[in-house]
C-alpha positions as CSV (number, residue, x, y, z in Angstrom):
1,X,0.0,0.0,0.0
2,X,1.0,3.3,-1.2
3,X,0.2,6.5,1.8
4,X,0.4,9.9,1.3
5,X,-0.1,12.1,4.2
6,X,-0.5,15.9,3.6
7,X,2.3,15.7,0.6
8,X,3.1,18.9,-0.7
9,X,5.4,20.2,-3.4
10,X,6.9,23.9,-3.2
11,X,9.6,25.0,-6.8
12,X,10.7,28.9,-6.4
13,X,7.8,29.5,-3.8
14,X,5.5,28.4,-6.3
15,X,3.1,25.4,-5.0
16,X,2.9,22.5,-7.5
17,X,1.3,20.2,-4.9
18,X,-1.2,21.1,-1.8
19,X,-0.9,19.1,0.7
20,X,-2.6,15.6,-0.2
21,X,-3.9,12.8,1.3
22,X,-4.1,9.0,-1.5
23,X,-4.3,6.2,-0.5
24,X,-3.4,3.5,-3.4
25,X,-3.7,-0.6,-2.8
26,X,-1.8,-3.2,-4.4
27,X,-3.0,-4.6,-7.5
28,X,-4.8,-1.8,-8.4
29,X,-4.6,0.0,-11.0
30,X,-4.9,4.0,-10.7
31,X,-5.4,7.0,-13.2
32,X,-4.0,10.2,-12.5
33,X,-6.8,12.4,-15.2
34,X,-6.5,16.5,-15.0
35,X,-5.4,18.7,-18.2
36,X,-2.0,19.9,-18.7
37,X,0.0,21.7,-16.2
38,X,-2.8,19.9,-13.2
39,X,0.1,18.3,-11.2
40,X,0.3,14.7,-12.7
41,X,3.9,14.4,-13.3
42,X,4.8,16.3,-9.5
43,X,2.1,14.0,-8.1
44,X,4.2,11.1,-10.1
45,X,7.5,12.6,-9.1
46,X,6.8,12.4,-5.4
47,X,5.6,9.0,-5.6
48,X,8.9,8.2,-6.8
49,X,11.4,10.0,-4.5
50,X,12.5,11.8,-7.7
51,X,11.5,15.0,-6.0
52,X,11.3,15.7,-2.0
53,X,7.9,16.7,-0.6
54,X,8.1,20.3,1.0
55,X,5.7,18.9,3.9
56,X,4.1,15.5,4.6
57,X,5.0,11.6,4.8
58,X,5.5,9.1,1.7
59,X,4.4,5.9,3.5
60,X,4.9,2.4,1.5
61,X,3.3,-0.9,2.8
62,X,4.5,0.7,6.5
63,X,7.6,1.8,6.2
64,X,8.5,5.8,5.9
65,X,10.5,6.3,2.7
66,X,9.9,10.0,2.2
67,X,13.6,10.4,2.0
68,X,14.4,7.5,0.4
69,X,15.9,8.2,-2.9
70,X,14.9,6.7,-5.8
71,X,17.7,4.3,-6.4
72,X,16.8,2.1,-3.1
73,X,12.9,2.0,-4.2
74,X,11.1,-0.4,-6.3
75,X,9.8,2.0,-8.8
76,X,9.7,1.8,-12.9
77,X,8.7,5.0,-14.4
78,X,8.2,5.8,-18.1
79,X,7.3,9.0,-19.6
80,X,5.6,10.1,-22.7
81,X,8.9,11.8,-23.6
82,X,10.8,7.8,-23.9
83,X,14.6,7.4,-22.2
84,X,16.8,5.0,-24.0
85,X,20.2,3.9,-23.8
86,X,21.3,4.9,-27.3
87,X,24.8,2.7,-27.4
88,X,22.4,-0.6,-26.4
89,X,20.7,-2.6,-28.5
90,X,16.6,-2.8,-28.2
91,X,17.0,-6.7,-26.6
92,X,20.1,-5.0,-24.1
93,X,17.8,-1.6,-23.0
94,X,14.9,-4.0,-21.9
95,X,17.2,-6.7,-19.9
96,X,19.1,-3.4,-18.0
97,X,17.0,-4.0,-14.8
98,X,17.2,-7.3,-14.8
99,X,20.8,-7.4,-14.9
100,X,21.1,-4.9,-12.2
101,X,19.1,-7.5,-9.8
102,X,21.5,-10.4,-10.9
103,X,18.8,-12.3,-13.0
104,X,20.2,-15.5,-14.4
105,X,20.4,-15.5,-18.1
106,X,17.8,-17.9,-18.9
107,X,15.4,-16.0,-16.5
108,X,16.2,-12.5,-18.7
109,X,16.1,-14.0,-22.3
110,X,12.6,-15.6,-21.1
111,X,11.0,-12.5,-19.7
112,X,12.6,-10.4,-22.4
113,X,11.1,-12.0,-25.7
114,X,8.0,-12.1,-23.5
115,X,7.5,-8.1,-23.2
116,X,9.3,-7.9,-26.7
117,X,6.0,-9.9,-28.1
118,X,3.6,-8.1,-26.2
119,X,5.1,-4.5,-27.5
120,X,5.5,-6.2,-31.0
121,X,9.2,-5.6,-30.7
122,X,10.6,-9.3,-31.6
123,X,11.8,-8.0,-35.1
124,X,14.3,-5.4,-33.5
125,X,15.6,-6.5,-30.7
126,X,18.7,-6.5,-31.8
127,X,18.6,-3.0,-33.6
128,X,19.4,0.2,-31.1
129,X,16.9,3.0,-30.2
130,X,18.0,5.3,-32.6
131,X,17.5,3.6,-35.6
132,X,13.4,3.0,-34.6
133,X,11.1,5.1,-34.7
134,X,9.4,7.2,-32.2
135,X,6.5,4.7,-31.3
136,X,8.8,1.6,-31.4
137,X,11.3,3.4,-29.1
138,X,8.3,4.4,-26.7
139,X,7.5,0.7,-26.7
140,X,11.4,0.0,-25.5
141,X,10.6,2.0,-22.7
142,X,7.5,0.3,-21.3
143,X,8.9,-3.1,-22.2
144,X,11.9,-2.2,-19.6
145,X,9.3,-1.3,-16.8
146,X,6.9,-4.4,-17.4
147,X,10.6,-6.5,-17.2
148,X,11.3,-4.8,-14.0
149,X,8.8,-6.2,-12.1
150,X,8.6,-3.1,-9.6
151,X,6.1,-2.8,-6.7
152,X,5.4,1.0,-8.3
153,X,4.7,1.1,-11.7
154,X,4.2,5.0,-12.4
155,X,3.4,5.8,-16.3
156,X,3.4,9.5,-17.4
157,X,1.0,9.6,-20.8
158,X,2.7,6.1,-22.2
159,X,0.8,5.8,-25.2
160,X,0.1,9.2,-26.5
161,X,3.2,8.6,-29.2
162,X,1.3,5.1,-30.4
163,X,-0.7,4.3,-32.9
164,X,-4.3,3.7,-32.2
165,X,-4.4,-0.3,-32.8
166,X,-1.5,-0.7,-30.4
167,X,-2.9,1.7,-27.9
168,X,-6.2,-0.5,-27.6
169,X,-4.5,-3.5,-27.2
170,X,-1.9,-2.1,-24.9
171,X,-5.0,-0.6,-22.6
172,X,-6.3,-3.6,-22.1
173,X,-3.0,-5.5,-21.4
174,X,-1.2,-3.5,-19.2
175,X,-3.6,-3.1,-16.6
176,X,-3.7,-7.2,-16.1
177,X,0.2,-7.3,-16.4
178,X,0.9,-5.1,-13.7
179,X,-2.2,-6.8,-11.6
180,X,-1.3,-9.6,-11.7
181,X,2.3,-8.8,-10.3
182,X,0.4,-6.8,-7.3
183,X,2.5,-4.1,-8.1
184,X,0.4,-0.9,-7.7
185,X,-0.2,0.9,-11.6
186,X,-0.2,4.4,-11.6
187,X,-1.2,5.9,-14.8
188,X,-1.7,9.9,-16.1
189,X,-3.7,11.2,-18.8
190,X,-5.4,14.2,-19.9
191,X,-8.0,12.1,-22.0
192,X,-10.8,11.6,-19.9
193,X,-12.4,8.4,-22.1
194,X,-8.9,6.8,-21.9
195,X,-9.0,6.6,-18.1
196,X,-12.6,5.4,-18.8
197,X,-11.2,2.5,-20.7
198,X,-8.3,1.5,-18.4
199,X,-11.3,1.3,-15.3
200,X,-9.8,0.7,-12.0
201,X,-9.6,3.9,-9.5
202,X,-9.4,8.0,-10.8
203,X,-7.9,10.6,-9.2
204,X,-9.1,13.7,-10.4
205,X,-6.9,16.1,-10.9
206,X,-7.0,20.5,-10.8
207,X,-4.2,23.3,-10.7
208,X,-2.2,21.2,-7.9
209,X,-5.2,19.4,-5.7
210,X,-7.1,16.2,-5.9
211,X,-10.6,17.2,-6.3
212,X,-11.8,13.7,-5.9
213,X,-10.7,9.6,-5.9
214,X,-12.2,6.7,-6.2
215,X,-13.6,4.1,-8.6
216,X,-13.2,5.4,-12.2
217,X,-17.1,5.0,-13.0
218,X,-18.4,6.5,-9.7
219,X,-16.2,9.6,-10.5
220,X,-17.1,9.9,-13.8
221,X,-21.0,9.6,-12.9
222,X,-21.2,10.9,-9.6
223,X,-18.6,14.1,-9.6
224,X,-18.4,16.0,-6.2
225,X,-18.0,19.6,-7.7
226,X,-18.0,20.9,-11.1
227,X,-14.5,21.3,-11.4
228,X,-14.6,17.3,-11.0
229,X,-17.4,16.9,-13.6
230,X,-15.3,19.2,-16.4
231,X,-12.4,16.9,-15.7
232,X,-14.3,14.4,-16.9
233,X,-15.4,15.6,-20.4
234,X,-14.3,15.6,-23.7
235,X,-15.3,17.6,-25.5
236,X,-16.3,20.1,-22.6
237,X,-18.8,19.9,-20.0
238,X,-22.2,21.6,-21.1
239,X,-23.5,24.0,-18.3
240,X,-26.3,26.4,-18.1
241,X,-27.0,28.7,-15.2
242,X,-30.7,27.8,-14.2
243,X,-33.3,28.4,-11.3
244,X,-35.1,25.7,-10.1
245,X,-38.8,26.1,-9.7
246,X,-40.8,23.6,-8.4
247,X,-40.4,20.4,-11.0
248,X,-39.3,22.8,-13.7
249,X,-35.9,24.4,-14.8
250,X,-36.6,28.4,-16.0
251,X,-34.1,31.3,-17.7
252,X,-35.7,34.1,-17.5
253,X,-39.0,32.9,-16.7
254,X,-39.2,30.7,-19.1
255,X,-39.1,26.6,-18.8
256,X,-36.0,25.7,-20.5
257,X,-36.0,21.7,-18.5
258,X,-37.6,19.5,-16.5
259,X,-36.8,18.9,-13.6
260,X,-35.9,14.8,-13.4
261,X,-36.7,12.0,-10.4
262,X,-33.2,11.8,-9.2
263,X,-33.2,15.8,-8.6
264,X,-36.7,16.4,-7.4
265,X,-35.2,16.8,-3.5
266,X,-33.3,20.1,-5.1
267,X,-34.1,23.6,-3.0
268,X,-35.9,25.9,-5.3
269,X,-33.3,28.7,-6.4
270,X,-30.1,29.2,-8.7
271,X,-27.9,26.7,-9.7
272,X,-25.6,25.6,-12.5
273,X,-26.9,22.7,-14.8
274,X,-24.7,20.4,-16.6
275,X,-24.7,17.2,-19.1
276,X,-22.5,15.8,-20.9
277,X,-22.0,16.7,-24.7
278,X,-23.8,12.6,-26.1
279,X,-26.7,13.8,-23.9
280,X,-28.0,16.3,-26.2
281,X,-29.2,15.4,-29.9
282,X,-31.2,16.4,-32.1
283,X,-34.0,14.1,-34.8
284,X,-34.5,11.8,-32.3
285,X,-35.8,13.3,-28.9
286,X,-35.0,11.6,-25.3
287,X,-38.2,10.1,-23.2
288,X,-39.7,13.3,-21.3
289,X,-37.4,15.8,-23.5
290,X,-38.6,19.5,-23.7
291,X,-37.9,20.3,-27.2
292,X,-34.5,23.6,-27.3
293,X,-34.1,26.0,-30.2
294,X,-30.6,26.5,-30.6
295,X,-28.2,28.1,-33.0
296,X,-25.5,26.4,-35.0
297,X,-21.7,27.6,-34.7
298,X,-19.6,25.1,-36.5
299,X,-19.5,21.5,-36.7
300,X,-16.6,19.3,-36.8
301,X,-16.5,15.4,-38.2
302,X,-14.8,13.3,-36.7
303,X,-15.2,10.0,-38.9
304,X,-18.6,8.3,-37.4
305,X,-19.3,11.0,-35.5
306,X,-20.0,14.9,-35.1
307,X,-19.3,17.8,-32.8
308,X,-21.7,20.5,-33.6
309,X,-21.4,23.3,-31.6
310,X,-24.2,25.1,-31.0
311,X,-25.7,28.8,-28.9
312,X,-28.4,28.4,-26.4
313,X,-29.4,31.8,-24.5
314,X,-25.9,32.8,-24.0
315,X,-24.4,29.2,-23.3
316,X,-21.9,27.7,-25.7
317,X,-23.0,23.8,-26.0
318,X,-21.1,21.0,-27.6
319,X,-23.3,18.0,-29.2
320,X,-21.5,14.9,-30.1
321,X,-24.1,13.2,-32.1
322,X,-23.4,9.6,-34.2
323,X,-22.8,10.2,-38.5
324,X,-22.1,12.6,-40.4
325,X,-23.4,15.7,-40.1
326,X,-21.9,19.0,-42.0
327,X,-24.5,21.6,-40.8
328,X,-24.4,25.2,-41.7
329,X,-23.2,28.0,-39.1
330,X,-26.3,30.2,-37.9
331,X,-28.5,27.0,-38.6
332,X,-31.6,26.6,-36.6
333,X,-31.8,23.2,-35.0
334,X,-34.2,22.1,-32.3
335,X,-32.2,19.9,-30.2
336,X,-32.9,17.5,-26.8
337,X,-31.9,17.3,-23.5
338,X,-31.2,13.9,-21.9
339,X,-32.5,15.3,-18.4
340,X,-32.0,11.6,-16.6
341,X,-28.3,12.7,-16.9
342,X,-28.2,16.4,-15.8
343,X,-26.0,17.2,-12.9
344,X,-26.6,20.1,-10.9
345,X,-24.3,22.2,-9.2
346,X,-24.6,25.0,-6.1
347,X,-23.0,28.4,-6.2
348,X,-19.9,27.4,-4.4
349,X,-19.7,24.3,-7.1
350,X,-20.5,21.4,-5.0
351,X,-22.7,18.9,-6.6
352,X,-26.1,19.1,-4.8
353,X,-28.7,16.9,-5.3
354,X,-28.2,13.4,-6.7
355,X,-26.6,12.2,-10.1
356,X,-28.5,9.2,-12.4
């Protein structure tokens, strides 16, 4: 088990990290999810020993290691940005670790050609990192840490330099690798459907804190606060600022949503409504859907699917709707609320009420 107690981390009298309290288990697999510059990698870093916490205890299956450096821990850590040994051949830079821990030979070559098939690396092993390319040289790099067989597995945005095939198949691998071992996975990403994917635990992540943790779906369904809930959403959250009124939703006066089962126990007054961008469509309306008139901006295609962004009494709404649709910009289109999926949020941004 992985503690930390009230870590912090402090560069030039600029806070990275407010003090934070995680709690990871072994054999669990955990997703570090917040845009760029949230605190992933200093979160990561800490977990390491690669940096020293400027308050606050690093506690690992009981024993105190906050200053324990790196070298004495049993940590594998690969980054989106891949570190090779150039001089070493592809078949050398995975077996390094085990070397280091006095594997036998047989024991190396057998766990080597083993991570070297999984990463579809059998056909260079004996080429160096310099002469692959970007992907194949990324795929170096998590084959070393799988080979290492480390009790923290931390990996900074692993895939992003993959192509998509090997992505999928490496999403659903490595989590059952690493399981297996009962090493505990730490994994960050900025794409909130790739920590939806990989399943297992989410810490959400915002401008240094942990806005919530826990088990990737509940997070995802059930945010605490709206910072949380736009975390989670690609493309962006839609919100709407709303007053509640009886079993109805109004903007100036006038009824813009019904007001759904699971937020009936809502106090009358102003709050901030959101939903996610599948849960508004258009041609095909939603059981108990008031009917919105909204205004086209642009829409994007995406293969089998469209974002069409569209106006709505000030708000800026995204609809991700299934096909190809090349819509017109000022377009009138009456679109549809899924209203068993609204959220709804206070003033001070905590989630009130309940979430479907």
């Amino acid at each position: 088990m992985l503690e930390m107690k009230k870590i912090s981390k402090v560069v030039g009298g600029e806070t990275h990290i407010y003090p934070t309290d995680l709690v990871l288990q072994r054999g669990t697999l955990n997703v570090l999810l917040g845009p760029t510059l949230s605190g992933k990698t200093s979160l990561m870093r800490l977990m390491a020993g690669l940096d020293k916490p400027a308050s606050g205890s690093l506690i690992f299956d009981g024993t105190d290691v906050t200053g324990l450096p790196v070298q004495k821990r049993s940590v594998a850590m690969v980054y989106q940005q891949f570190i090779n040994y150039p001089s070493m051949t592809v078949y050398d830079n995975i077996a390094s670790p085990m070397r280091i821990k006095g594997s036998d030979a047989a024991t190396i070559d057998r766990e080597v050609r083993k991570a070297a098939e999984l990463l579809k690396l059998t056909a260079y092993l004996d080429r160096t990192p310099l002469s692959l390319s970007g992907g194949q040289q990324q795929r170096t790099a998590l084959a070393r840490a799988i080979v290492k067989n480390a009790d923290l597995v931390l990996l900074d945005e692993p895939l992003a330099n993959l192509d998509y095939k090997l992505r999928e198949e490496l999403r659903e691998e490595l989590p059952k690798i690493f399981a297996a071992s009962g090493a505990i996975f730490v994994y960050a990403t900025t794409e909130p459907s790739e920590a939806l994917l990989l399943g297992g635990y989410t810490a959400a992540l915002s401008q240094g804190r942990i806005t919530q943790f826990g088990k990737t779906i509940d997070v995802y369904r059930r945010p605490v606060d709206l910072v949380t809930a736009r975390t989670f959403a690609d493309p962006p959250l839609n919100t709407i600022e709303l007053i509640k009124s009886g079993s109805i939703f109004t903007f100036d006066g006038k009824h813009v949503l019904s007001v759904p089962a699971h937020l009936s126990a809502l106090p009358d007054g102003p709050c901030t409504v959101a939903f996610q961008p599948h849960h508004l469509s258009f041609g095909r309306p939603f059981d108990g859907a008031t009917p919105l008139t909204v205004k086209t901006a642009i829409s994007e295609i995406a293969g089998s699917e469209s974002f069409i962004h569209v106006g709505f009494s000030g708000a800026r709404w995204v609809m991700l709707a299934p096909g190809i649709h090349d819509i017109e910009p000022d377009a009138t289109l009456e679109v549809f609320v899924d209203i068993r999926h609204l959220m709804a949020f206070g003033p001070d941004g905590r989630a009130i009420g309940e979430t479907a």
